[in-house]
C-alpha positions in Angstrom: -12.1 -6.4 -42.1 -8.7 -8.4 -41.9 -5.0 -6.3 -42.8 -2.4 -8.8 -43.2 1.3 -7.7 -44.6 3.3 -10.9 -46.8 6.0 -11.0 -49.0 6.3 -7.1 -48.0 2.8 -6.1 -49.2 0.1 -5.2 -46.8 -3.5 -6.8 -47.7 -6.2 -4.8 -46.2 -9.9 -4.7 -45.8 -10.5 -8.5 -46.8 -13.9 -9.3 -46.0 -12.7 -13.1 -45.0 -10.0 -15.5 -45.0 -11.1 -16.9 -48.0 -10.7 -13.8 -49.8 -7.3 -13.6 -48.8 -6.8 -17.2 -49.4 -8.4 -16.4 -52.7 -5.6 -13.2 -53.0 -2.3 -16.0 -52.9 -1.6 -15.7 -49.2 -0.8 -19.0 -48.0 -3.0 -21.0 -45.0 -0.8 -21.0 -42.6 0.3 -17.4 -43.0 -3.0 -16.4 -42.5 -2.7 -18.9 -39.5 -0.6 -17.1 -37.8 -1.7 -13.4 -38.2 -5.1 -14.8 -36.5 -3.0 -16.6 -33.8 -1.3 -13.2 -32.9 -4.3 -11.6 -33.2 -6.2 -14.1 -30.9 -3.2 -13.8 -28.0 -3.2 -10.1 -28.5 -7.3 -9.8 -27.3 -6.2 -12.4 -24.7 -3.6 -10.4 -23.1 -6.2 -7.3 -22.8 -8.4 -9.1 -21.9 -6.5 -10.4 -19.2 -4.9 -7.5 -17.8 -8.6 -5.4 -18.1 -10.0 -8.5 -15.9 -7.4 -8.4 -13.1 -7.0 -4.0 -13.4 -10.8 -4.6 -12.6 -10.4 -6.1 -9.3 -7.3 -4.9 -8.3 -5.6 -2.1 -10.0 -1.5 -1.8 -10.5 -1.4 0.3 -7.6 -3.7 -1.2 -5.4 -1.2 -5.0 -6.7 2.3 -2.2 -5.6 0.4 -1.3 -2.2 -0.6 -5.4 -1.2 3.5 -6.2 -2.4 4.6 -3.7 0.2 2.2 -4.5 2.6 3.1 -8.3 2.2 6.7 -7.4 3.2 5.8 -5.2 6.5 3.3 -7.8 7.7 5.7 -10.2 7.2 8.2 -8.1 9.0 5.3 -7.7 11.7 4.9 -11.9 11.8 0.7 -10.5 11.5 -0.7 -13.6 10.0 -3.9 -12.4 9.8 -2.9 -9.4 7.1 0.0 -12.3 5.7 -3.3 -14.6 4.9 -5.5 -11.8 3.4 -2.6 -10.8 0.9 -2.2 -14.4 0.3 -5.6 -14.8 -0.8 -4.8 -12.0 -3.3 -1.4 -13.8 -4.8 -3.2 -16.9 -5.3 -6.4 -15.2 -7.0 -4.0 -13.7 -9.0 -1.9 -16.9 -9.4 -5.2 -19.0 -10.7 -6.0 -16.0 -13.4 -2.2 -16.4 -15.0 -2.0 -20.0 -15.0 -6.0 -19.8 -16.6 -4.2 -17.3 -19.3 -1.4 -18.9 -19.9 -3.1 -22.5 -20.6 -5.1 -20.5 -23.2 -2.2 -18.6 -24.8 -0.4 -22.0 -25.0 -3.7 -23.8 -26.9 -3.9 -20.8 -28.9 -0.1 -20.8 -30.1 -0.2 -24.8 -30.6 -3.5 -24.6 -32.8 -2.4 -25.9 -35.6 -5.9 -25.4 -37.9 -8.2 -22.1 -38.2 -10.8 -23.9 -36.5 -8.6 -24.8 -33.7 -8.0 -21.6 -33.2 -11.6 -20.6 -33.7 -12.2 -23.1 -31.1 -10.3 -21.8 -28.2 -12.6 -18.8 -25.9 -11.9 -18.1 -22.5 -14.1 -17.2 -19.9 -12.8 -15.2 -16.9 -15.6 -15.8 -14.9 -14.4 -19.2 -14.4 -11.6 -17.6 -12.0 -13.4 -14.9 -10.5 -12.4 -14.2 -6.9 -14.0 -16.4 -4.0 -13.5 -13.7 -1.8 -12.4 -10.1 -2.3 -9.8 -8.2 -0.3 -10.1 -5.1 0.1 -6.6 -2.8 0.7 -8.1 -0.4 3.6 -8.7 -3.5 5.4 -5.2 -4.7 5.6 -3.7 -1.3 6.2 -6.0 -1.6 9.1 -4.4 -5.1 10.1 -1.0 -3.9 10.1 -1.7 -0.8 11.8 -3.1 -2.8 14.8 0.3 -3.9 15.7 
C-alpha cells in the first residue's frame, strides 16, 4: 500500500502507482516520494549492516583505542584499527554511490533499477575489540 500527501491531502492505501497516477498526482511527484522512500530503506539498511559487525560502542571503543595506540606508536594495534576504518570507509563510499544513483534517477524504472547488495563489501577480515585491548596492553 503507498500513502502519499500533495497539494495538502494525504493519499493512502493505493494499491499502485498507477492508481495514484490515475488519482491526479503527477509523475514526478510520485517520483520523488518513492526516491525518499528508496534512500530511507538504504540508510537502515546501511546502518543495520555495519551495527552488525561492529556496534556504535564497539566503533567509540576502536576511536579511543586508535588514539592511545597511536600515543603508544603500537603499529601492530594502529594496523588492526586501520583495517576497521577502511572496512568501514569501503561500506560508506558503497552507500553513498547508491544514494547518489538513487537521488539522480530521473524515471520510476531507474529507480526500480537501482538494489544494493552489502555482501559485496563484507569484511576481508574481522577485528575483534578484545584483541586490540590486548595489543595495547602489551606495552
Amino acid at each position: 500500500m503507498i500513502t502519499i500527501k500533495y497539494n495538502g491531502r494525504t493519499y493512502c492505501n493505493f494499491e499502485s502507482i498507477d492508481d495514484l497516477i490515475d488519482a491526479g498526482i503527477p509523475e514526478d511527484v510520485i517520483l520523488e516520494h518513492l526516491k525518499q522512500d528508496k534512500l530511507v530503506q538504504l540508510k537502515q539498511e546501511l546502518q543495520s549492516f555495519i551495527y552488525s559487525h561492529y556496534d556504535q560502542g564497539t566503533q567509540a571503543s576502536f576511536i579511543a583505542f586508535y588514539q592511545l595506540a597511536k600515543e603508544q606508536n603500537n603499529t601492530t594495534a594502529l594496523t588492526q584499527i586501520q583495517k576497521v576504518r577502511d572496512w568501514i570507509n569501503s561500506v560508506l563510499n558503497y552507500y553513498y554511490s547508491k544514494k547518489e544513483a538513487i537521488k539522480n534517477a530521473t524515471t520510476q524504472d531507474e529507480l526500480f533499477s537501482i538494489v544494493w547488495d552489502w555482501q559485496e563489501v563484507e569484511e576481508t577480515e574481522h577485528v575483534e575489540l578484545q584483541d586490540v585491548m590486548s595489543m595495547l596492553s602489551q606495552q
